[in-house]
ZAMARGU-4260 file (C-alpha; in steps of 0.2 Angstrom, whole numbers, plus 5000, padded with zeros to 4 digits):
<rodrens>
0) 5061/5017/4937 | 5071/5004/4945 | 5066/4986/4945 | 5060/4975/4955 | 5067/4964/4969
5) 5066/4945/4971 | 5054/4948/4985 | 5041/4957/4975 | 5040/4942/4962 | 5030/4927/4966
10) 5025/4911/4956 | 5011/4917/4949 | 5014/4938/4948 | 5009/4945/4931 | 5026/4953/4924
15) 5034/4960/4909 | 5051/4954/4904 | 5065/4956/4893 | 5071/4942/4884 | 5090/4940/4880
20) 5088/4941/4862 | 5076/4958/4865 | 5087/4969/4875 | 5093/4979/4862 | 5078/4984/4857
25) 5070/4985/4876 | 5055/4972/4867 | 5044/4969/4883 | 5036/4953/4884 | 5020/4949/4895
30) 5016/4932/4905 | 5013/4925/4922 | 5029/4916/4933 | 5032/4900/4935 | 5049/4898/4944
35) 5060/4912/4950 | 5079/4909/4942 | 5090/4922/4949 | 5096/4917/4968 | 5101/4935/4975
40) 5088/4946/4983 | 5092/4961/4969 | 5101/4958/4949 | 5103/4979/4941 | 5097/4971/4924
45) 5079/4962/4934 | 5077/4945/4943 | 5078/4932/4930 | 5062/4921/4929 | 5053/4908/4917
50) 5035/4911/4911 | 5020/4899/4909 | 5025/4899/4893 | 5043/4894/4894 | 5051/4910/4891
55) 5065/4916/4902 | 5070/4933/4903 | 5074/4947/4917 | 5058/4957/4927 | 5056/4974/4920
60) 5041/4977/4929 | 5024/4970/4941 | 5009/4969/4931 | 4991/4970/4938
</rodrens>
């Protein structure tokens, strides 16, 4: 499964991400975007975004 581009992700898309200190262990984390970080229209590890919450990490996949 690969992951999704910057153009699949909006402010507000439900997503689960993988924060830097989980990628070891692949620990998903689940949350709604606020701001899209990563500039490029594709990234091989997931578009870098920060949650609502104010974790950052990289898209793994969309939720619904």
């Amino acid at each position: 499964m690969s992951v999704p581009g910057r153009k699949e992700i909006q402010p507000g898309s439900r997503v689960a991400i993988v924060q830097k200190q989980d990628q070891r262990s692949g620990k998903l984390t689940e949350g709604v975007v606020q701001t899209l970080l990563t500039k490029s229209p594709t990234h091989p590890h997931g578009i870098k975004v920060r949650l609502e919450t104010g974790e950052v990490g990289r898209v793994q996949q969309l939720l619904e």
